[in-house]
Structure formats: structure tokens, C-alpha cells
PDB file of N, CA, C and O in Angstrom:
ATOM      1  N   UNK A   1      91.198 204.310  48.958  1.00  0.00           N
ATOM      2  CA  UNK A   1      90.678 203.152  48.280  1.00  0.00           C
ATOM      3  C   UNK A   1      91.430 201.920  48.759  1.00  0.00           C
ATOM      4  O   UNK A   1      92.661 201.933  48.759  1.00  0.00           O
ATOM      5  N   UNK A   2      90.667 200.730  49.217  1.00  0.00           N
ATOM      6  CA  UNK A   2      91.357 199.704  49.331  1.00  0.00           C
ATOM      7  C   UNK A   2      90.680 198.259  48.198  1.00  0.00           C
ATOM      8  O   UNK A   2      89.598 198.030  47.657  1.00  0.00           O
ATOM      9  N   UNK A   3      91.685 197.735  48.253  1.00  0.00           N
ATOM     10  CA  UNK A   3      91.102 195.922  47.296  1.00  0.00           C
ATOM     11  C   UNK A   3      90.628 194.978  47.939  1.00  0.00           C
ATOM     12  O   UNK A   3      90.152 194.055  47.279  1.00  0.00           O
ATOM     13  N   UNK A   4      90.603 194.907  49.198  1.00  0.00           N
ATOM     14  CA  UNK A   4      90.094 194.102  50.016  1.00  0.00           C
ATOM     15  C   UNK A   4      89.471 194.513  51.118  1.00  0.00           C
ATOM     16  O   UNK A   4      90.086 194.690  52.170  1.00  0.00           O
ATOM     17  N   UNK A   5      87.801 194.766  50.957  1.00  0.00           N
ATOM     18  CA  UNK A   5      87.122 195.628  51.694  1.00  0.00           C
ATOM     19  C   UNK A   5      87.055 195.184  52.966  1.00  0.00           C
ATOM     20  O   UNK A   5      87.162 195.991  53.889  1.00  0.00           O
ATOM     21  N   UNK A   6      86.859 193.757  53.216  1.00  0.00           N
ATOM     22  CA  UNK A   6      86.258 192.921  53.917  1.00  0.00           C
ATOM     23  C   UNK A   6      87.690 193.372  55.093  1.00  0.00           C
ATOM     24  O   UNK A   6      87.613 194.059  56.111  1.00  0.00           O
ATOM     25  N   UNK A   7      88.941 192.689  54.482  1.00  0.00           N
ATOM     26  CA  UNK A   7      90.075 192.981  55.364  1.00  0.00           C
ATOM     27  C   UNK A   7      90.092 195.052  56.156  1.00  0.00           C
ATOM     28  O   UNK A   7      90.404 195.472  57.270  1.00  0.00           O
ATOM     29  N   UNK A   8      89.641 195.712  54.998  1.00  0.00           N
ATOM     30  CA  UNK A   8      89.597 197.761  55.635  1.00  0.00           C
ATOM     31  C   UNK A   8      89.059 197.645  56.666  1.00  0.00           C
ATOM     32  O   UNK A   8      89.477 198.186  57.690  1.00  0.00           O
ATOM     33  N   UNK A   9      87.714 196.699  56.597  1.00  0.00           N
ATOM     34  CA  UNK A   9      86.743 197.009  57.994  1.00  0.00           C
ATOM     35  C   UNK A   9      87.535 196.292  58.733  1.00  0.00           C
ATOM     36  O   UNK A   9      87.948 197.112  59.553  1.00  0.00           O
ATOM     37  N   UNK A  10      87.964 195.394  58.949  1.00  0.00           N
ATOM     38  CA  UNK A  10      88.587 194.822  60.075  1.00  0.00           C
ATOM     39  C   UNK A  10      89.893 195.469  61.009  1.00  0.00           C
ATOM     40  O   UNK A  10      90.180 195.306  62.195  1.00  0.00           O
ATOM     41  N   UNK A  11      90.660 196.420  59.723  1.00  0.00           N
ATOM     42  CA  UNK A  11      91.626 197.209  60.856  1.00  0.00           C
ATOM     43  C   UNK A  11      91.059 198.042  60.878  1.00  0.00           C
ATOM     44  O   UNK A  11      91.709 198.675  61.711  1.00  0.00           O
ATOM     45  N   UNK A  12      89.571 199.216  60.388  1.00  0.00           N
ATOM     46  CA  UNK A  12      89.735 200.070  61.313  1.00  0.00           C
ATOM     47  C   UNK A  12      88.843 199.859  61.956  1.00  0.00           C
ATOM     48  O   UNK A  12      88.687 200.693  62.847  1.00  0.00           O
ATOM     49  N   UNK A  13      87.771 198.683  61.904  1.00  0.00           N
ATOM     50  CA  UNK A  13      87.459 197.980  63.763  1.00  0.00           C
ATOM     51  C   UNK A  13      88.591 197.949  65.078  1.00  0.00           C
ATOM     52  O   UNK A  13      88.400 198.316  66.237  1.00  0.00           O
ATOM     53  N   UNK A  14      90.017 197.287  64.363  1.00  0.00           N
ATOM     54  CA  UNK A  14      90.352 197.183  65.277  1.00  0.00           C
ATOM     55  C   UNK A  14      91.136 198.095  65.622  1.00  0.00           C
ATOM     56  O   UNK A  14      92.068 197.838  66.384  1.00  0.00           O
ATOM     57  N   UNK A  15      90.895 199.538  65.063  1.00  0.00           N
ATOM     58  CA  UNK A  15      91.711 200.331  65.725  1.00  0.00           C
ATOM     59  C   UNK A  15      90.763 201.375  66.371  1.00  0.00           C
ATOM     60  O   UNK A  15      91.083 202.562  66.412  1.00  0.00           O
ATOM     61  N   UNK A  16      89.953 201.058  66.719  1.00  0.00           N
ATOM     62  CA  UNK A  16      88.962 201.507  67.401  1.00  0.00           C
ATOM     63  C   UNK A  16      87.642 202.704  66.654  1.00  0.00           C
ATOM     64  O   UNK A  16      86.967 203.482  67.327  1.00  0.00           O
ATOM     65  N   UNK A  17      87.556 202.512  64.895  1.00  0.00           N
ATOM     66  CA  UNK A  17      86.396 203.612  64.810  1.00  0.00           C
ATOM     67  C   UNK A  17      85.079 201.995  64.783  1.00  0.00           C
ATOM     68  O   UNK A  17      85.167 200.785  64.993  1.00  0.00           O
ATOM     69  N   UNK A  18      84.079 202.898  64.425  1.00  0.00           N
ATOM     70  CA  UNK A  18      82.671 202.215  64.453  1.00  0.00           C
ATOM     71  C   UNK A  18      82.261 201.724  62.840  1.00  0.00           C
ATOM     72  O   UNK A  18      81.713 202.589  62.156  1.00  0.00           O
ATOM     73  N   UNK A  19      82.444 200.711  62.369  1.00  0.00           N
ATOM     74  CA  UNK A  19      82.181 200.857  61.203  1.00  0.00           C
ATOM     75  C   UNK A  19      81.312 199.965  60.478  1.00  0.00           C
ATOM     76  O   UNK A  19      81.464 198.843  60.960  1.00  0.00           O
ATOM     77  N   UNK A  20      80.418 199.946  59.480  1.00  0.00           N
ATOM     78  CA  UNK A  20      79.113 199.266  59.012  1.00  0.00           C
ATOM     79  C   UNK A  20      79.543 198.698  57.698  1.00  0.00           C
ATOM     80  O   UNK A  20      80.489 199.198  57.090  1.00  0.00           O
ATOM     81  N   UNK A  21      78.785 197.522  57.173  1.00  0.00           N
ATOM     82  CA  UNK A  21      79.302 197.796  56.184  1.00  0.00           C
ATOM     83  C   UNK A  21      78.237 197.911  54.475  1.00  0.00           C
ATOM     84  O   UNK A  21      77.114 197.425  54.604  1.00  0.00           O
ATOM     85  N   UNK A  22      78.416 198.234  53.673  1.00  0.00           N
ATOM     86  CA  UNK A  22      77.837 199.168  52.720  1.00  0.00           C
ATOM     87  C   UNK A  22      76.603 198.273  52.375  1.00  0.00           C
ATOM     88  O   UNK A  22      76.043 198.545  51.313  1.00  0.00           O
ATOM     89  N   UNK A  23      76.230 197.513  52.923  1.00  0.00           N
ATOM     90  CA  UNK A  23      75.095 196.795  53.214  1.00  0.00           C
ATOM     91  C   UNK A  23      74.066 197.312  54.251  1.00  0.00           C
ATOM     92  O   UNK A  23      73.147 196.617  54.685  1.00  0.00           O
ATOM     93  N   UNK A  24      74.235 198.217  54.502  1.00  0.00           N
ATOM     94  CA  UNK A  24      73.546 199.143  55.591  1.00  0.00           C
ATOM     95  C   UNK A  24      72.915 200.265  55.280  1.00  0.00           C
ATOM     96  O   UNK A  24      73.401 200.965  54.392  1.00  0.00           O
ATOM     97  N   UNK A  25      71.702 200.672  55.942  1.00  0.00           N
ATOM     98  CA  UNK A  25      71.127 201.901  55.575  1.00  0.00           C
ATOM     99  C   UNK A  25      71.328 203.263  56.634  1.00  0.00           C
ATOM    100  O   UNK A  25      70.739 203.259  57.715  1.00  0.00           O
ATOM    101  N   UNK A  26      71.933 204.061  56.357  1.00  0.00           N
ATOM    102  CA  UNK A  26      72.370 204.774  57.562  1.00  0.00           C
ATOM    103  C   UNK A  26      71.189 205.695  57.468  1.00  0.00           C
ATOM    104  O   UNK A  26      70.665 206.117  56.437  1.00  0.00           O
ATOM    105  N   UNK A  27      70.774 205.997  59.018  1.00  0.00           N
ATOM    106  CA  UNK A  27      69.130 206.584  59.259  1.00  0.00           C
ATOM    107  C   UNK A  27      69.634 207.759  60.550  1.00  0.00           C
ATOM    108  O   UNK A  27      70.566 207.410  61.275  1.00  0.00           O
ATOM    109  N   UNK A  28      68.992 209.102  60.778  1.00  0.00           N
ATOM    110  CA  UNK A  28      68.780 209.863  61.331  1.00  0.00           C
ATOM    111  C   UNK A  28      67.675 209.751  61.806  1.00  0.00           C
ATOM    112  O   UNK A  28      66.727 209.878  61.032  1.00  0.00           O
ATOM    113  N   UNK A  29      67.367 209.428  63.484  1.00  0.00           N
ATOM    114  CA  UNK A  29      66.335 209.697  64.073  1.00  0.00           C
ATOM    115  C   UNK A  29      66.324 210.090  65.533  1.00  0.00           C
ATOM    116  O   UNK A  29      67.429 210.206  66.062  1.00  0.00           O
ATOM    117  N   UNK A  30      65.094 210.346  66.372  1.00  0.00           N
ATOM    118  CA  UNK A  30      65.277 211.572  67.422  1.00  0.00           C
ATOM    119  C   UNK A  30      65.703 210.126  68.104  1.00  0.00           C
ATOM    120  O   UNK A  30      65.271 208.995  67.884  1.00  0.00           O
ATOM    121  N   UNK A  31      66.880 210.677  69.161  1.00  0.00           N
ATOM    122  CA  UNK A  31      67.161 209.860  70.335  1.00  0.00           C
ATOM    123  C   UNK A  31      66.186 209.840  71.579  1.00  0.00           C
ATOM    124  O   UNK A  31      66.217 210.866  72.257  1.00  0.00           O
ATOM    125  N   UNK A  32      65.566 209.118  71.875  1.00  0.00           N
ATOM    126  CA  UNK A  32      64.457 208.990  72.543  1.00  0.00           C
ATOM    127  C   UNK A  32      64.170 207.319  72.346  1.00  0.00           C
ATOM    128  O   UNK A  32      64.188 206.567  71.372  1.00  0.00           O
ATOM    129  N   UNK A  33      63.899 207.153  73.789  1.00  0.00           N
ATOM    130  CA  UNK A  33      63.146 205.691  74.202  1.00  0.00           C
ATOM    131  C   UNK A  33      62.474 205.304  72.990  1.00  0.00           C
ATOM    132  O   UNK A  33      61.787 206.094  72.342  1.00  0.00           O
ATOM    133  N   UNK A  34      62.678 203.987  72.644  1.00  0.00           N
ATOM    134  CA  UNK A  34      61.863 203.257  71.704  1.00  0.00           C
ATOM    135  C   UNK A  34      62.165 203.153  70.233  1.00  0.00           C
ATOM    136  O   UNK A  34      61.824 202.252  69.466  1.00  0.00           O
ATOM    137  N   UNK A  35      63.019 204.473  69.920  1.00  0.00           N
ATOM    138  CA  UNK A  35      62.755 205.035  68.926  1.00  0.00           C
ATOM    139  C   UNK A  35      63.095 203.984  67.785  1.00  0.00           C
ATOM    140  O   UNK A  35      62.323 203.896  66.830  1.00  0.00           O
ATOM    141  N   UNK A  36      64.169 203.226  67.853  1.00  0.00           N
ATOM    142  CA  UNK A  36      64.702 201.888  67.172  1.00  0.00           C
ATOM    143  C   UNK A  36      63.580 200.463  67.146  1.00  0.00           C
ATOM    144  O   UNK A  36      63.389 199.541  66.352  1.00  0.00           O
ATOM    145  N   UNK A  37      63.090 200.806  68.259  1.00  0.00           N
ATOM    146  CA  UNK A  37      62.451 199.848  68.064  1.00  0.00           C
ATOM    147  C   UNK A  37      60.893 199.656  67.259  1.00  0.00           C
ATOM    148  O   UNK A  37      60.266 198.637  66.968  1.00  0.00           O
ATOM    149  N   UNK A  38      60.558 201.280  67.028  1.00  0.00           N
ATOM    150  CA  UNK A  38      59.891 201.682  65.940  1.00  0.00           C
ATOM    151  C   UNK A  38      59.796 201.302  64.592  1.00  0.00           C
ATOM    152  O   UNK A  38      58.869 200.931  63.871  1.00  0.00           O
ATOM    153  N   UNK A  39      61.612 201.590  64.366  1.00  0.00           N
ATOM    154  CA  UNK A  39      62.122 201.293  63.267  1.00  0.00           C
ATOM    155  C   UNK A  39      61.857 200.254  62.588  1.00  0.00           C
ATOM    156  O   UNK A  39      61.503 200.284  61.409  1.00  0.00           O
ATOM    157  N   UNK A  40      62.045 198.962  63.452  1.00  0.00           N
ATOM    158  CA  UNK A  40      61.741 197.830  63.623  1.00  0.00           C
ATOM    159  C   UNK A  40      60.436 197.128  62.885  1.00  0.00           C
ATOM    160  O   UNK A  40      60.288 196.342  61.949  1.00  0.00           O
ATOM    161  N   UNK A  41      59.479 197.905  63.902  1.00  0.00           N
ATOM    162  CA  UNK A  41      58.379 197.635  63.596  1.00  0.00           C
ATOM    163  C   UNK A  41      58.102 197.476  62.664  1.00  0.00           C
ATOM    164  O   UNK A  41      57.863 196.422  62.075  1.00  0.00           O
ATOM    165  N   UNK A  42      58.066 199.050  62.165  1.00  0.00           N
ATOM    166  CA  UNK A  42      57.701 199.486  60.794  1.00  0.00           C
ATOM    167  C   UNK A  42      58.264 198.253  59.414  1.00  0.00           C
ATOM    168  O   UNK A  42      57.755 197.510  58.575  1.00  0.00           O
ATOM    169  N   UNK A  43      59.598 198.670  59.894  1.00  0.00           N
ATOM    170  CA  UNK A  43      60.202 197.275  58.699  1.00  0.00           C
ATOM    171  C   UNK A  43      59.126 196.042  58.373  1.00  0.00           C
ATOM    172  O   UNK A  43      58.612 195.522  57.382  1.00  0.00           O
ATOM    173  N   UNK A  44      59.108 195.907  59.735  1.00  0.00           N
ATOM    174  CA  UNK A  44      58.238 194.090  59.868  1.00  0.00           C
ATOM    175  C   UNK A  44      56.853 194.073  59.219  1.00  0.00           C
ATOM    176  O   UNK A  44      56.284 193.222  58.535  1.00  0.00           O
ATOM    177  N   UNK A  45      56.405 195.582  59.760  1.00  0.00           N
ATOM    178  CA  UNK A  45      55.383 195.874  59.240  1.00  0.00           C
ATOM    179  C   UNK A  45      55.156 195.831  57.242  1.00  0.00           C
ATOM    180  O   UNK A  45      54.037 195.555  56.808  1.00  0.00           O
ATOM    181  N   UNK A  46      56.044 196.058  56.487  1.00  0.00           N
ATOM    182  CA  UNK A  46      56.309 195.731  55.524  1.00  0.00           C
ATOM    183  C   UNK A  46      56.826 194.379  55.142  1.00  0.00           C
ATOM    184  O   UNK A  46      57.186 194.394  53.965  1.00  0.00           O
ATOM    185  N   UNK A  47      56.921 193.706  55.475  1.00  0.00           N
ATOM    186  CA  UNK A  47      57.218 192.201  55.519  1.00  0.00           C
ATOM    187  C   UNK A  47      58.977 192.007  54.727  1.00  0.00           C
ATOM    188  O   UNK A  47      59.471 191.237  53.903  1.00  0.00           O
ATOM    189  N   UNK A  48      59.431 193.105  55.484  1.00  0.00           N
ATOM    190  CA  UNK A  48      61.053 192.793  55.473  1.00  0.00           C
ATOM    191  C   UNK A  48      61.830 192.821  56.784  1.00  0.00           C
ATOM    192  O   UNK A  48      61.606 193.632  57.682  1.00  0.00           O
ATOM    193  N   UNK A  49      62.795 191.836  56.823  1.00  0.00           N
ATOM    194  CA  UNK A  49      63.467 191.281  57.906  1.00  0.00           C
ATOM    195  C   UNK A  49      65.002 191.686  58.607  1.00  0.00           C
ATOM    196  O   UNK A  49      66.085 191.122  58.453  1.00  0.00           O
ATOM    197  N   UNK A  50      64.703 192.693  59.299  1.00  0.00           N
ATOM    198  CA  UNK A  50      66.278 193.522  60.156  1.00  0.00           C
ATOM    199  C   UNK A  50      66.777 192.272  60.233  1.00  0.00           C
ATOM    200  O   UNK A  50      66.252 191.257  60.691  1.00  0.00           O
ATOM    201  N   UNK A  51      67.923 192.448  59.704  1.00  0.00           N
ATOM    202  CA  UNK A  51      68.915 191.715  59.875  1.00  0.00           C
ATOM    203  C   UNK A  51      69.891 192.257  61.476  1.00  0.00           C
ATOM    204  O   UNK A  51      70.403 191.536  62.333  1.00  0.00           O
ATOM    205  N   UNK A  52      69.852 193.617  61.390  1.00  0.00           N
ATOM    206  CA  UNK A  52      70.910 194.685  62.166  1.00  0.00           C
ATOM    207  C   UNK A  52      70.579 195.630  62.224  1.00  0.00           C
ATOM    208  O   UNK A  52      70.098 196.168  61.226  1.00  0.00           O
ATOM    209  N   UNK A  53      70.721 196.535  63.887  1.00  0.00           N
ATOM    210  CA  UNK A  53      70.768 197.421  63.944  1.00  0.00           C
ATOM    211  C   UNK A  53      71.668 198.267  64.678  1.00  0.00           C
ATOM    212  O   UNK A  53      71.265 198.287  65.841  1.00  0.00           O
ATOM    213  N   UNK A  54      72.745 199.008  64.540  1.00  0.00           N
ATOM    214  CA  UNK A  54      73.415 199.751  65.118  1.00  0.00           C
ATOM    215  C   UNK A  54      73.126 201.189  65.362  1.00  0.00           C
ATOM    216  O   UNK A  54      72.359 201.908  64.721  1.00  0.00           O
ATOM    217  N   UNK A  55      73.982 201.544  66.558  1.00  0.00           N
ATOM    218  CA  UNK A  55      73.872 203.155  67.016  1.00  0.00           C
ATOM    219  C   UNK A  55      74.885 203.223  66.510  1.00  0.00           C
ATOM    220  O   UNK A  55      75.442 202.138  66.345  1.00  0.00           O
ATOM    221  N   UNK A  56      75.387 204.073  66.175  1.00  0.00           N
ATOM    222  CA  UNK A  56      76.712 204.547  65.486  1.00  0.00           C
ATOM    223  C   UNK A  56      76.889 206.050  66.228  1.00  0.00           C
ATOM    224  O   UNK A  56      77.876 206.078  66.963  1.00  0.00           O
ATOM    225  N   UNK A  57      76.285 207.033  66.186  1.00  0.00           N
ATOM    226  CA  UNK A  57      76.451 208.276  66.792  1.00  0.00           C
ATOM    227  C   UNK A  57      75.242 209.030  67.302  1.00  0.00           C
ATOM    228  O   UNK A  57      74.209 208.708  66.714  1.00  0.00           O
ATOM    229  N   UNK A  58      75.087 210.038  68.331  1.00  0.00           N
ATOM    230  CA  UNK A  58      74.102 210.558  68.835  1.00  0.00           C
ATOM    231  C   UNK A  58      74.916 211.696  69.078  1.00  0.00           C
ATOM    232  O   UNK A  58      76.106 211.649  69.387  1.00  0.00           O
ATOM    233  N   UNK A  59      74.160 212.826  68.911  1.00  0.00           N
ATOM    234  CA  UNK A  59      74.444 214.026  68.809  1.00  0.00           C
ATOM    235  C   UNK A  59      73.111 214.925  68.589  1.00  0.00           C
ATOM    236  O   UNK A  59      72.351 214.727  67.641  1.00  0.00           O
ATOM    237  N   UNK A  60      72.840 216.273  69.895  1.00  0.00           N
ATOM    238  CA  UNK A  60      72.075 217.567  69.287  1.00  0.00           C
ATOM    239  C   UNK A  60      70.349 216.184  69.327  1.00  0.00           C
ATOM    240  O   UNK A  60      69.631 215.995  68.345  1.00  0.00           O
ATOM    241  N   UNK A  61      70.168 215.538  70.623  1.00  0.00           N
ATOM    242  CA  UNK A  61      68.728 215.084  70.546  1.00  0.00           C
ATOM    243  C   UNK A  61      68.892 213.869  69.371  1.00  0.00           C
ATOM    244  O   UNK A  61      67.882 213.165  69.370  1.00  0.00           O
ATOM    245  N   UNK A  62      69.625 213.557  68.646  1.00  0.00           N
ATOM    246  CA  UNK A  62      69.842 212.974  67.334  1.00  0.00           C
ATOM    247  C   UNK A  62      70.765 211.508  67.273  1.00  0.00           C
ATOM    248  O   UNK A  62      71.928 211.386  67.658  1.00  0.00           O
ATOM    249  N   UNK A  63      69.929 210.491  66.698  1.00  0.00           N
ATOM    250  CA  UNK A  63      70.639 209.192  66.441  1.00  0.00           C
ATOM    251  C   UNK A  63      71.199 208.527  64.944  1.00  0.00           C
ATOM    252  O   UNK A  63      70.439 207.950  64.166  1.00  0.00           O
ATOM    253  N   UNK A  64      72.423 208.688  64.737  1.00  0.00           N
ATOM    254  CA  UNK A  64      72.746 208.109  63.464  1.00  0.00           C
ATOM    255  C   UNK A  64      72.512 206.382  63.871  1.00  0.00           C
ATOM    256  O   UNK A  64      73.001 205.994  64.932  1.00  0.00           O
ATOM    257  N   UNK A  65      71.839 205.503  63.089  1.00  0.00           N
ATOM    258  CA  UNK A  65      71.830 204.364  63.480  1.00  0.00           C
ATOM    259  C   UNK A  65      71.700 203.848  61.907  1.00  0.00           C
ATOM    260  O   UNK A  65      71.046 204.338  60.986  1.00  0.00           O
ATOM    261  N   UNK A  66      72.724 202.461  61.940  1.00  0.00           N
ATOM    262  CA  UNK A  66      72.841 201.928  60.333  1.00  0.00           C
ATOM    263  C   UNK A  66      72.210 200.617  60.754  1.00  0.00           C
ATOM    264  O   UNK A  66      72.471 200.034  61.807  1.00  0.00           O
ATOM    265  N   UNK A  67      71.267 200.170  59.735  1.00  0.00           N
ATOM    266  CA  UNK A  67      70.215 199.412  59.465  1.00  0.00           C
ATOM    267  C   UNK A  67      70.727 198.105  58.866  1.00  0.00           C
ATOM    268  O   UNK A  67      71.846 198.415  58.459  1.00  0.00           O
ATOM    269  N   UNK A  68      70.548 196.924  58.609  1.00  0.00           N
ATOM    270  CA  UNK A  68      70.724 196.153  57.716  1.00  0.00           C
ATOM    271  C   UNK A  68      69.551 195.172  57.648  1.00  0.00           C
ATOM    272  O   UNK A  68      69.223 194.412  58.558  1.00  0.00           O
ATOM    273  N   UNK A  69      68.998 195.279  56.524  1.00  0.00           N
ATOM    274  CA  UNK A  69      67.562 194.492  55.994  1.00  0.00           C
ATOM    275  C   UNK A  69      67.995 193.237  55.062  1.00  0.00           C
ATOM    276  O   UNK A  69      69.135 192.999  54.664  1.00  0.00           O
ATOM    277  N   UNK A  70      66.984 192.596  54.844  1.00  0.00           N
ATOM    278  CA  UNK A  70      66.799 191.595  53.565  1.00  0.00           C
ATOM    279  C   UNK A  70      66.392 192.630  51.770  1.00  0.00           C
ATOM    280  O   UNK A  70      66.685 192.348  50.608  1.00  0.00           O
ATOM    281  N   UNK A  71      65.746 193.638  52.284  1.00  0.00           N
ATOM    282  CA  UNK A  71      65.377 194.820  51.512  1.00  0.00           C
ATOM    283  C   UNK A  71      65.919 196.002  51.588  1.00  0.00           C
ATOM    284  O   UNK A  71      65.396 196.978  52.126  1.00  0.00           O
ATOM    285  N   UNK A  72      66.982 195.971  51.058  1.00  0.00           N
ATOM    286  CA  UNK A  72      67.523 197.702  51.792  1.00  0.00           C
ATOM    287  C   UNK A  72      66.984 198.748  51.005  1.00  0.00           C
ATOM    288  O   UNK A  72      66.662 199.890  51.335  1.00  0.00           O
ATOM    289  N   UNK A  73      66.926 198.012  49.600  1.00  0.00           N
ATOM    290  CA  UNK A  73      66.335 199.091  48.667  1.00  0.00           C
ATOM    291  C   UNK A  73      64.986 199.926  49.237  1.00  0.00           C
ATOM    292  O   UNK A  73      65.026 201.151  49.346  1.00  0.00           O
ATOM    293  N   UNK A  74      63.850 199.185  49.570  1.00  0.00           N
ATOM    294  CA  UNK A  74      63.043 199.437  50.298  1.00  0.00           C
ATOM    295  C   UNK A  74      63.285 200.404  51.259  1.00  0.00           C
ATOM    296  O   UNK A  74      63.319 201.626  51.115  1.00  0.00           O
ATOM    297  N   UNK A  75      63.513 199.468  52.646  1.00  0.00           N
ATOM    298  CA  UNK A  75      64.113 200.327  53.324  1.00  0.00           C
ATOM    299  C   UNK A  75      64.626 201.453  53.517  1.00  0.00           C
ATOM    300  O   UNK A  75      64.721 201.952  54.639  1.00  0.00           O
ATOM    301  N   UNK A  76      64.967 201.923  52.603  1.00  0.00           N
ATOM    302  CA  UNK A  76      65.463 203.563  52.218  1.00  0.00           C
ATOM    303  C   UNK A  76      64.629 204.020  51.614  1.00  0.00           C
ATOM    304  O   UNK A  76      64.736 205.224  51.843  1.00  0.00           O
ATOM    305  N   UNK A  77      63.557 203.828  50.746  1.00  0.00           N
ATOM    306  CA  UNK A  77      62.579 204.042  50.240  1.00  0.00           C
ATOM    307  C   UNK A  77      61.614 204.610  51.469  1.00  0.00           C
ATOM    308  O   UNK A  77      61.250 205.781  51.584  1.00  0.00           O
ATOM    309  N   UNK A  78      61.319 203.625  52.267  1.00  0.00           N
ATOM    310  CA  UNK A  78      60.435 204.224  53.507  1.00  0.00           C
ATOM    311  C   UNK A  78      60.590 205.138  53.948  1.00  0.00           C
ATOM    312  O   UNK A  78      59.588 205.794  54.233  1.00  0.00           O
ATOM    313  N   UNK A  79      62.200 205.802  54.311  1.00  0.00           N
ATOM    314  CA  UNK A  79      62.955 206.553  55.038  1.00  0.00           C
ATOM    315  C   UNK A  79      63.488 207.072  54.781  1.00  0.00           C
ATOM    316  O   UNK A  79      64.327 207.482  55.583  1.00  0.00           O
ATOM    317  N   UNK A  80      63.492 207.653  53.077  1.00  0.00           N
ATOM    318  CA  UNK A  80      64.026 208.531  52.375  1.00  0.00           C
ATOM    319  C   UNK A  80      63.858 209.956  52.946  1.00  0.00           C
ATOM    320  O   UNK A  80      64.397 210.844  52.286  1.00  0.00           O
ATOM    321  N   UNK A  81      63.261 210.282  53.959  1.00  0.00           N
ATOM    322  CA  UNK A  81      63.251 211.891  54.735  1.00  0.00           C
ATOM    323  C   UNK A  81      63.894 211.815  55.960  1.00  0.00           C
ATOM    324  O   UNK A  81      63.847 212.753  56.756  1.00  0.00           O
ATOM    325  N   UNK A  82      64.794 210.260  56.298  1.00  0.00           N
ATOM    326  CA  UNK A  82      65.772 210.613  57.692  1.00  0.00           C
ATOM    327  C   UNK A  82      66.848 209.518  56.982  1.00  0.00           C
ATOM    328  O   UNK A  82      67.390 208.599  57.596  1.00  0.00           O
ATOM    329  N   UNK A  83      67.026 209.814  55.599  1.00  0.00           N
ATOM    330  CA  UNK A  83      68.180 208.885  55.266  1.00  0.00           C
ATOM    331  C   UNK A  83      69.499 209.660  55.537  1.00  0.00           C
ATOM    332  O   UNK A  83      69.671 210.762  55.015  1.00  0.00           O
ATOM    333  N   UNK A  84      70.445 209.091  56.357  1.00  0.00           N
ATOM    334  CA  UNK A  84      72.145 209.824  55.627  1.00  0.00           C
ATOM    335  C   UNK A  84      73.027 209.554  54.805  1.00  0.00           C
ATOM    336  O   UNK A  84      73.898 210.256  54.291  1.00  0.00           O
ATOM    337  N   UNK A  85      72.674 208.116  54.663  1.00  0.00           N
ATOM    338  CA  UNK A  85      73.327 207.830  53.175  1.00  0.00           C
ATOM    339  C   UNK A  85      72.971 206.476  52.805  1.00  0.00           C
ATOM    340  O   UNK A  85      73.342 206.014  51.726  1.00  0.00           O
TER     341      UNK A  85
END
């Protein structure tokens, strides 16, 4: 646990992990051409606005990528069958 979240992400950015912050929707999808930019779509297609999108990990055909919307609630709503958290 830390009291100053804003300052956690910043050292362990800078100590080299990958990190998002809880404003993000973390999503499982197949690694393959385009596939983000799907994501995308779709969002827009609902008339909410990516703020962000990161790869965070790929593994086994598989992309962890964390999201950040104007709607996240939503957003996870859509994608509640490739959410990770």
C-alpha cells in the first residue's frame, strides 16, 4: 500500500516495470494485425473517446492491452468476455 499513488507509478516506471493507471481497462485480445485498432473502432462506434491505448504483455497468441476511455464504465461493459481486470 502506498499514500501517494501518483508518486508509486512513477518509481516503478522508473525502475523499469510497465504500469497503467487504475483509470484503465485492462483487455485480453488475440495478437494479430489490427486487432487494437478494432478496439478502437468499436469504442467510437459507441460514441466514447480512447483516450489510451497500451500493450502491456503478449503471450500464447495473446495481448494484454490497458485501455483508457472518457467511459470506462462502458467500456468494460462491452468487453466484459475479454476483461482482466
Amino acid at each position: 500500500m502506498i499514500s501517494d499513488y501518483v508518486r508509486g507509478l512513477q518509481l516503478l516506471t522508473q525502475a523499469g516495470y510497465k504500469t497503467v493507471s487504475d483509470n484503465s481497462v485492462l483487455l485480453r485480445v488475440k495478437d494479430e494485425p489490427g486487432a487494437l485498432a478494432r478496439l478502437a473502432r468499436q469504442i467510437s462506434e459507441q460514441g466514447i473517446s480512447t483516450r489510451a491505448i497500451t500493450m502491456l504483455h503478449q503471450d500464447n497468441g495473446f495481448t494484454v492491452a490497458a485501455i483508457s476511455t472518457d467511459n470506462n464504465a462502458e467500456a468494460r461493459q462491452m468487453f466484459k468476455d475479454t476483461l482482466v481486470s
